[in-house]
C-alpha positions in Angstrom: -17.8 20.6 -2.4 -17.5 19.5 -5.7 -13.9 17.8 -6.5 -13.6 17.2 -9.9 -16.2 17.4 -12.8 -14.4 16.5 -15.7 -12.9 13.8 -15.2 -15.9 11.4 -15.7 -16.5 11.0 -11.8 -18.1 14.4 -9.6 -16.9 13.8 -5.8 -19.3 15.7 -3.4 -18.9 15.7 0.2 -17.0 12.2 -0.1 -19.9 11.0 -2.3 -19.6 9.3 -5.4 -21.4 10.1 -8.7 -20.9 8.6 -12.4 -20.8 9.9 -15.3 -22.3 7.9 -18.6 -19.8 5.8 -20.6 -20.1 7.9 -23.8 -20.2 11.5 -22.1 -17.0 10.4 -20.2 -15.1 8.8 -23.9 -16.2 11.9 -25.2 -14.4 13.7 -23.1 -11.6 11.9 -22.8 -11.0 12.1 -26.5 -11.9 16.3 -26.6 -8.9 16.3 -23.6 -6.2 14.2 -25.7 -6.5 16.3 -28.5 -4.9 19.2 -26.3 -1.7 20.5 -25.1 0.4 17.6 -23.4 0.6 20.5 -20.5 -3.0 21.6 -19.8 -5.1 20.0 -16.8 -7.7 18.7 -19.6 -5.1 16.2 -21.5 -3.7 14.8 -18.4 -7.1 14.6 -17.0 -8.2 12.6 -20.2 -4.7 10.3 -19.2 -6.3 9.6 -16.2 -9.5 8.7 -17.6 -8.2 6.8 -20.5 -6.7 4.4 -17.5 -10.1 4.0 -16.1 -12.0 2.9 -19.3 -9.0 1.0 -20.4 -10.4 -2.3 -18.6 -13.6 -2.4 -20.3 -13.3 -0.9 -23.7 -10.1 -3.8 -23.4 -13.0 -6.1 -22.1 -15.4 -5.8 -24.7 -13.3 -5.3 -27.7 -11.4 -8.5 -26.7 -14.2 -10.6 -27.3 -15.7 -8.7 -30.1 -12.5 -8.9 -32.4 -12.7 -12.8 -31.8 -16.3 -13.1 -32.8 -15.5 -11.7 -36.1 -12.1 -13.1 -37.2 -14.3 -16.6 -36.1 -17.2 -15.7 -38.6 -14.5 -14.4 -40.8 -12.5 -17.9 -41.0 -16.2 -20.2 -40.7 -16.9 -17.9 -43.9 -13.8 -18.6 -46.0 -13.5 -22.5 -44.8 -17.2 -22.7 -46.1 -16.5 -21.3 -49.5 -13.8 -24.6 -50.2 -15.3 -26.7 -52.4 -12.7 -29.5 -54.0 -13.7 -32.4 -55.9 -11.6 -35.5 -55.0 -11.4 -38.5 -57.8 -13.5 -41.4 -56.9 -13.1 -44.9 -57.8 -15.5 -47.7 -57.0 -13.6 -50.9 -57.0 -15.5 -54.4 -57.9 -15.2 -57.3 -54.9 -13.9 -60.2 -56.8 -16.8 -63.4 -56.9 -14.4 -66.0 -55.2 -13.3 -63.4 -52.1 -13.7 -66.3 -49.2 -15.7 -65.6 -46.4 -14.8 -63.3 -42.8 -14.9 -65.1 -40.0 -17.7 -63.8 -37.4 -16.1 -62.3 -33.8 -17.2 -63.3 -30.8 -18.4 -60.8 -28.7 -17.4 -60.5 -24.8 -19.6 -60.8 -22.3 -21.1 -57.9 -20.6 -19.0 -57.2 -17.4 -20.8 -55.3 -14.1 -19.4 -51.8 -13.6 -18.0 -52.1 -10.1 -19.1 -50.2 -7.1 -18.1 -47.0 -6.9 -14.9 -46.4 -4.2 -16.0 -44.7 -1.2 -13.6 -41.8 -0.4 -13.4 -40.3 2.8 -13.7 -36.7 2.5 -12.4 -36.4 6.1 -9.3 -36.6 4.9 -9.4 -34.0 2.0 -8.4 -30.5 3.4 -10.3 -27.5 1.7 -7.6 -25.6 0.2 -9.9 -22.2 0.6 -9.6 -22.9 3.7 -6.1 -23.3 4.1 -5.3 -20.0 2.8 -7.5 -18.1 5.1 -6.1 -16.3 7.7 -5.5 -17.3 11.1 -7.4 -15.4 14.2 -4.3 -14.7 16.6 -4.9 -13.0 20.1 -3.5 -12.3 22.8 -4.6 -15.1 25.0 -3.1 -17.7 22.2 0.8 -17.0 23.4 3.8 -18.3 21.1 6.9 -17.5 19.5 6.1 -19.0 16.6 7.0 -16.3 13.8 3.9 -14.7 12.0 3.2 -13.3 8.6 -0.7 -12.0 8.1 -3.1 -12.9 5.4 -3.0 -13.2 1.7 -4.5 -10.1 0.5 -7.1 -10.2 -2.8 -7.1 -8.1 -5.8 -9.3 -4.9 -4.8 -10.9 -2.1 -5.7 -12.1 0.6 -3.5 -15.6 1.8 -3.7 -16.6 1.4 -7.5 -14.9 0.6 -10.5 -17.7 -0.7 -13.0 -16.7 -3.1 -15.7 -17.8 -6.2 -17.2 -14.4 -7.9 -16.8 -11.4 -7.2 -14.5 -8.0 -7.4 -16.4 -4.8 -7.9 -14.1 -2.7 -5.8 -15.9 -4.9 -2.5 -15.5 -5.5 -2.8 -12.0 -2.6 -4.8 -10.8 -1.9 -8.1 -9.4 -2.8 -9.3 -6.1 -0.6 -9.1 -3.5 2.2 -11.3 -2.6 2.4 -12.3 1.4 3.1 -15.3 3.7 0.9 -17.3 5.7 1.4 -17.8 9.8 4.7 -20.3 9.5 8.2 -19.5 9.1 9.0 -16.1 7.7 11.5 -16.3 4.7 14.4 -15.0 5.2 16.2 -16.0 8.6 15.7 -16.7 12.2 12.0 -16.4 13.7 14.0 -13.8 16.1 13.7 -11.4 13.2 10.4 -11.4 13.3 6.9 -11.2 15.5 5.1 -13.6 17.2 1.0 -14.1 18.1 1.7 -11.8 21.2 2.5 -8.7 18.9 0.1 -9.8 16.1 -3.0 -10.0 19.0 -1.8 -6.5 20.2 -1.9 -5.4 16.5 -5.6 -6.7 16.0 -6.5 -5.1 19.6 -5.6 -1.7 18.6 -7.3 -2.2 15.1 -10.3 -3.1 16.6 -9.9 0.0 19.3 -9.1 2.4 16.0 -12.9 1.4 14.6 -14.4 1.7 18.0 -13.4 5.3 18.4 -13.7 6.3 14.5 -16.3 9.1 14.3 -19.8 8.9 11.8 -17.8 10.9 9.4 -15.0 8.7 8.9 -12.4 10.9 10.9 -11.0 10.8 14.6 -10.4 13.0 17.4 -6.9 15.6 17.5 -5.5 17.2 14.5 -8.5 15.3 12.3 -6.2 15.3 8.5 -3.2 13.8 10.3 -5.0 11.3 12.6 -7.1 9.6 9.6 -3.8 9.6 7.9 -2.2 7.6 10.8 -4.9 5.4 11.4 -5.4 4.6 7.4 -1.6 3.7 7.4 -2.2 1.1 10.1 -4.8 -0.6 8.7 -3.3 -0.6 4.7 -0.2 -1.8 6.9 -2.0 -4.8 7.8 -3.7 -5.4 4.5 -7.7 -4.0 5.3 -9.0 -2.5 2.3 -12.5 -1.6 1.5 -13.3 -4.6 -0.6 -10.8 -7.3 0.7 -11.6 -6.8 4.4 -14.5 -8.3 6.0 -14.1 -6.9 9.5 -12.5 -3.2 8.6 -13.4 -2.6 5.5 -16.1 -0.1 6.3 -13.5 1.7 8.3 -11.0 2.0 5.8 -13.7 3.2 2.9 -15.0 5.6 5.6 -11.5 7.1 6.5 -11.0 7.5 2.8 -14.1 9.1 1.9 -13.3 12.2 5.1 -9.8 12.8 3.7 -11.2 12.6 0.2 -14.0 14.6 1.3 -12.0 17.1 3.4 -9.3 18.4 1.1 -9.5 21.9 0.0 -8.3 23.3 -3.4 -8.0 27.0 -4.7 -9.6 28.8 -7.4 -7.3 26.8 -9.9 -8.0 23.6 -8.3 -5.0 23.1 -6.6 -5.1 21.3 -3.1 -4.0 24.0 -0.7 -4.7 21.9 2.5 -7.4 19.9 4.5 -10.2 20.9 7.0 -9.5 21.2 10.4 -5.7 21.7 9.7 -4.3 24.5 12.6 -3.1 27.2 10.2 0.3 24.3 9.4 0.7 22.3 6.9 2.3 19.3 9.2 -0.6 17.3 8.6 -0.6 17.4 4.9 2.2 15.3 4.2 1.3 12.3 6.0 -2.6 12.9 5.3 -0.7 12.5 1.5 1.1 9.5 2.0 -1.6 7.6 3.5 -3.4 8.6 0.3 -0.6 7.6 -1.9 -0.4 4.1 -0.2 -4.3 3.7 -0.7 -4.1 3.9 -4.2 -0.8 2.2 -4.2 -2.8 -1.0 -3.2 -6.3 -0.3 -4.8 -5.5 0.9 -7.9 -8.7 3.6 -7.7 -8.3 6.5 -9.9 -10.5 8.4 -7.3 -7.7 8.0 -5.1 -5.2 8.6 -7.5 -6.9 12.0 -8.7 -6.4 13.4 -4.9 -3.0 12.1 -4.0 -1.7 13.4 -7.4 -2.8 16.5 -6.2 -1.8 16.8 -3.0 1.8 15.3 -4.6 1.6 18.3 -6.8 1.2 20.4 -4.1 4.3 19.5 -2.2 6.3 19.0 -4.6 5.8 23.2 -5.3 5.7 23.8 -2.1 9.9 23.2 -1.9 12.5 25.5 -0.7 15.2 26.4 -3.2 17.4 24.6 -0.9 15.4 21.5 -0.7 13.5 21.4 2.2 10.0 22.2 3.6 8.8 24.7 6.1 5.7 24.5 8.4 3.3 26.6 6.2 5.1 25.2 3.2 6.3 28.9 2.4 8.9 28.2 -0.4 10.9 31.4 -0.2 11.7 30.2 3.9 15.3 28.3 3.8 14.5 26.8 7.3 14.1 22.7 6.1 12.3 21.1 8.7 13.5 17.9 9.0 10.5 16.4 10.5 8.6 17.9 8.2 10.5 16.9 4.8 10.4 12.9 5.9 6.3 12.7 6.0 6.6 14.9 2.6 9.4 12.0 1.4 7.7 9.3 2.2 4.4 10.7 0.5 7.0 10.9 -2.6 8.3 8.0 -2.5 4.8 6.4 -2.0 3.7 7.7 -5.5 6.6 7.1 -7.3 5.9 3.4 -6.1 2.2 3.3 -7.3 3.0 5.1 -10.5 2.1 8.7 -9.6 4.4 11.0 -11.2 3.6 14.5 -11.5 5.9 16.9 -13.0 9.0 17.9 -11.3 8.8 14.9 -8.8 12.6 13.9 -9.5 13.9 17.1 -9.7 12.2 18.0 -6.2 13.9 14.0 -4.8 17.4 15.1 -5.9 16.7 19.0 -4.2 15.8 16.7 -1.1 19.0 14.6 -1.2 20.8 17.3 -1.5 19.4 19.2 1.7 19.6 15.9 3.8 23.3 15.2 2.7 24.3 19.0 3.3 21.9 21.6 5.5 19.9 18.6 7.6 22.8 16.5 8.6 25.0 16.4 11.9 28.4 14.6 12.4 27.2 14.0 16.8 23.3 13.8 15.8 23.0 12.5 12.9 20.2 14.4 11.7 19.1 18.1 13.0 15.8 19.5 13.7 16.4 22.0 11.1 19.5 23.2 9.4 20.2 25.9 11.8 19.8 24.5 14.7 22.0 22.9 16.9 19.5 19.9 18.7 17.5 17.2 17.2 18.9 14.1 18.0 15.7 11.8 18.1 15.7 12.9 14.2 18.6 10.4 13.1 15.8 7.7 12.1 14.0 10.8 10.3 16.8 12.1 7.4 18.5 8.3 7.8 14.9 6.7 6.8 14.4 9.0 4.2 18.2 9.1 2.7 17.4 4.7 2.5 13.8 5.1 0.8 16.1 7.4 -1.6 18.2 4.9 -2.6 21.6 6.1 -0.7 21.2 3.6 2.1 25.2 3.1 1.8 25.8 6.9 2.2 28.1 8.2 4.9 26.0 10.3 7.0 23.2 6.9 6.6 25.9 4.9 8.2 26.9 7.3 11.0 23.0 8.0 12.1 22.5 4.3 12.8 25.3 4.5 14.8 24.1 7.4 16.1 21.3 5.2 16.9 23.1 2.1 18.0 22.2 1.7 21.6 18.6 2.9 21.2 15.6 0.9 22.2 11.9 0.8 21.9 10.5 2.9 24.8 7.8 5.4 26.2 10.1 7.5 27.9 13.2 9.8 26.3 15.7 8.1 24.6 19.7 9.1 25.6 18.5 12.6 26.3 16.9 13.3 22.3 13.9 14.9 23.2 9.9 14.6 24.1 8.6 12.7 21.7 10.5 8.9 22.2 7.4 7.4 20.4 8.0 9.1 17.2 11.4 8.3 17.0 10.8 5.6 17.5 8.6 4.6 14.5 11.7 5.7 12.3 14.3 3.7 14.0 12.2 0.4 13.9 12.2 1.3 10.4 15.9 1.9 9.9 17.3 -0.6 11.5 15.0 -3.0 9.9 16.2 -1.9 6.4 19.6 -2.3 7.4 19.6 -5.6 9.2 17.2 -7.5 7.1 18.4 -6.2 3.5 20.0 -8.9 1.1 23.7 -7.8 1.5 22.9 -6.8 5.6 26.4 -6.5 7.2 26.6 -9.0 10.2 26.1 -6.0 13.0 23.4 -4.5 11.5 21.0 -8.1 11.8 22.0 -8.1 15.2 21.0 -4.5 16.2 18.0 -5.0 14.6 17.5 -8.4 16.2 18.0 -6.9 19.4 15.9 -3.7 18.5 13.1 -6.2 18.0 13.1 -7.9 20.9 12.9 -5.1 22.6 9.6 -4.2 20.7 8.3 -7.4 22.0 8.8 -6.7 25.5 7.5 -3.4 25.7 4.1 -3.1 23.6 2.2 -6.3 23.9 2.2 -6.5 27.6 1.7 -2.3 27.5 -1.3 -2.0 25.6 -4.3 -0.8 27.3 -6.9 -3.3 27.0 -10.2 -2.1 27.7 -13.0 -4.0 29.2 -15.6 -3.2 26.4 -15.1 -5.9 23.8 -15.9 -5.3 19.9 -17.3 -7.6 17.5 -15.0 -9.1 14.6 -16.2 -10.1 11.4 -18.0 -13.3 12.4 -19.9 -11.6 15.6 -17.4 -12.9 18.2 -16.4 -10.5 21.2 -12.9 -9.6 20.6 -10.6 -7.5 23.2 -9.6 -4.0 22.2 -7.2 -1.3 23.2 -4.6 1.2 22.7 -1.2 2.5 23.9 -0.5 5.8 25.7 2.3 8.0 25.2 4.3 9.9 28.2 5.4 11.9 25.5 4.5 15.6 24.7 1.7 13.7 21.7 -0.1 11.7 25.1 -3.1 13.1 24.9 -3.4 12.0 21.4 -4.3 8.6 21.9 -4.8 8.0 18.3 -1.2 8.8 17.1 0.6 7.0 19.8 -1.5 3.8 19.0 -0.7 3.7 15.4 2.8 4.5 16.1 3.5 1.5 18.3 1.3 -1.0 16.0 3.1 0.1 12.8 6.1 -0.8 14.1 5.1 -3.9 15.6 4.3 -4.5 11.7 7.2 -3.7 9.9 8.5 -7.4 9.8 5.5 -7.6 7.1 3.7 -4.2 6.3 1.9 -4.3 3.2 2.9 -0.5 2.5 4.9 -0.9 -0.3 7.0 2.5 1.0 7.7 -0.2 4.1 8.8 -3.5 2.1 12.5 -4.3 2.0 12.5 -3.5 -1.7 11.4 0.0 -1.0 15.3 1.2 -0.4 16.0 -0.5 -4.2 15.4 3.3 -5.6 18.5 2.9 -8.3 15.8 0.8 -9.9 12.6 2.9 -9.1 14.2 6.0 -10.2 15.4 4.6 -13.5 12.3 2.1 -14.5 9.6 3.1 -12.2 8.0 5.9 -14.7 6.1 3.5 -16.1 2.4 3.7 -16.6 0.4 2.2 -13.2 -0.8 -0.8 -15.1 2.5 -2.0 -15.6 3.6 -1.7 -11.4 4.3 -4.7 -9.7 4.7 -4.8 -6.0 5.7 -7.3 -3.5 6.3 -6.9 0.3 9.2 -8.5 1.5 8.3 -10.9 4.9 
């Protein structure tokens, strides 16, 4: 299945294959001389991006060679005569008295240093191995992460501002920001790497996993971008992360007019669209690959049409249905908000945010439950942390109806079992109301309540998953060829056979002290700003993840 064959880069079957350098200008220049609305000029935007670094790399260095030759020329053509004088030592001018000359003094010895005391500063910043066996409450925050690429971008130089600067993050010490109680410890961290490791033992040779195969790689994807593995920049999972890009990429399926209708292996729903989306969205959020960017635009695109007039999404993403699934519109918000943080913007992205807002704010919400299932039905209550997540990633995080679903959520805790009678599926709400609460108690203004639920929240997380994982007795190599532990978490829930899902559930919320999902940070909820200065073009985004 071919992809895309104009854009200077022919995807096949998750392949990659280049066109030349001129063939590609050429059409980039054929496709900005059209319509600002056809396919072909925003295709040649996309390309222009790519050859931006290095045409900027070559013609750089060429325009200094010749303004050099140019000056070297002109200084050489300066010819001035200066008056000379030759002036006549008078016969009587006395003698100079000879100086003595010092006497040669030894070089002494050179000092011995001892290097034993000199710490490698490379190694200082690399990241510490935590497992489970190395207990402490000492307060952890994960690797620095390097500036990446996935899979190939050829140039001769790599300029920061086209692909973006590296990532800012902490080292294992004391998180900024408050108490270490806010935060994880080397238990949740070596339940974190166990279930990474357990998510590349079980990946399949195509790059996918077992269950509903579009929404599992996107689940397992978002874990591992969580933690900061990407292709290039992780030794140990970086093979799993290119694979689980190159199925989705490989696995998308587009219509006649090339737009992505859905993914192989989907159940006749689009449910796994959105979230297959979002974890695309966040890949090229933190790669910068135009590949990437190509099919998340997209697939963007596609839910972005795919709207009810009254702002919400149905199951087959039938746009004349009014039902507004509220499940279903938070994977399709996040997916949003995802791009509009990494620069995607296709048309009609903020008209569709403002149609969302409006369904949250008036169909979706619930004065007892906070959030309903959909907006004619009476039950949902394990969907506060759904609409209340999304309404803060929207930037209305001091909303009403935000405020009444945490308190809807108030006395909830991590746990495998139902929660206060809101349904089958505790794990799942769960991953929304670690989130919520942790915007709400660890933002800059965070009223005094709101830390404390969350502190308490997060305590309970690290109770209940480190000591639950399932820790197999097959170990897995790590980068370096030790034996490491692996395992995973299973759900009670009605998603239990789906081992998958309920493992990236619980470690992406034992990561939300630190994720490197932009979509995740503390800054994510700042949308005044990212609505009104975000449409900028992707070269220009910065993005740091709050710790």
């Amino acid at each position: 299945m071919t992809l895309n064959d104009t854009d200077g880069v022919v995807v096949d079957a998750g392949k990659y294959v280049e066109a030349g350098l001129l063939r590609r200008i050429g059409r980039m220049i054929n496709g900005l001389s059209r319509p600002r609305d056809s396919r072909e000029y925003k295709e040649a935007l996309i390309d222009l991006e790519r050859l931006s670094a290095p045409l900027t790399a070559l013609l750089i260095p060429t325009l200094a060679v010749i303004v050099l030759i140019v000056v070297s020329a002109v200084s050489g053509n300066r010819h001035e005569s200066a008056p000379v004088s030759i002036a006549q030592a008078d016969e009587d001018e006395t003698e100079l008295t000879p100086i003595d000359v010092p006497e040669v003094v030894e070089k002494p010895d050179e000092p011995v240093i001892d290097t034993t005391l000199i710490t490698d500063v490379a190694t200082e910043s690399k990241p510490s191995e935590f497992t489970a066996e190395i207990a402490s409450n000492d307060p952890v925050s994960p690797k620095v992460n390097t500036l990446d690429t996935v899979l190939m971008i050829k140039s001769p130089r790599t300029i920061k501002s086209v692909l973006g600067d590296a990532r800012i993050t902490g080292r294992k010490g004391t998180p900024q920001g408050g108490s270490p109680n806010l935060y994880g410890n080397t238990l949740t961290e070596g339940a974190v790497m166990k279930a990474l490791r357990w998510l590349k033992h079980t990946q399949k040779p195509d790059g996918g996993w077992d269950g509903c195969r579009p929404a599992m790689a996107g689940f397992a994807l978002l874990t591992y971008l969580a933690h900061g593995e990407t292709p290039s920049a992780s030794p140990e999972f970086g093979d799993t992360v290119k694979k689980a890009l190159e199925f989705l990429m490989g696995s998308i399926e587009y219509d006649a007019g090339e737009r992505a209708v859905g993914f192989k292996g989907m159940d006749g729903n689009q449910y796994a669209f959105p979230i297959a989306a979002y974890a695309l969205a966040e890949a090229y959020g933190m790669t910068r690959n135009p590949d990437i960017r190509y099919v998340a635009e997209k697939c963007l695109a596609r839910i972005i049409e795919s709207q009810s007039s009254t702002g919400g999404w149905q199951y087959k993403f039938d746009r004349s249905s009014n039902r507004d699934d509220t499940s279903l519109g938070g994977w399709c918000i996040q997916a949003l908000k995802a791009g509009k943080m990494a620069g995607i913007h296709p048309d009609g992205i903020d008209e569709c945010i403002k149609k969302a807002i409006g369904c949250l704010k008036g169909r979706a919400y619930d004065d007892k439950l906070g959030f309903k299932y959909t907006a004619d039905s009476r039950g949902g209550g394990g969907l506060a942390g759904v609409g209340c997540l999304a309404m803060q990633l929207l930037g209305y995080s001091r909303e009403p109806e935000v405020r009444n679903a945490l308190n809807v959520m108030r006395d909830w805790l991590p746990s495998f079992d139902p929660i206060n009678g809101t349904g089958k599926s505790p794990q799942y709400y769960c991953y929304y109301a670690s989130q919520c609460k942790y915007q709400a108690g660890m933002a800059k203004s965070a009223a005094k309540g709101d830390t404390e639920l969350w502190k308490k929240w997060n305590d309970g997380m690290k109770k209940l998953y480190p000591p639950t994982i399932v820790t197999l007795d097959e170990k897995i190599e790590d980068a370096n060829g030790r034996l490491c532990e692996m395992g995973y978490w299973q759900n009670k829930d009605q998603h239990g056979a789906t081992r998958t899902m309920g493992t990236c559930l619980a470690a992406l919320q034992l990561m939300v002290y630190y994720r490197y999902l932009p979509t995740t940070s503390l800054r994510a909820t700042e949308v005044e700003v990212d609505i009104n200065e975000a449409a900028k073009d992707a070269s220009d985004v910065r993005v740091t993840v709050d710790i």
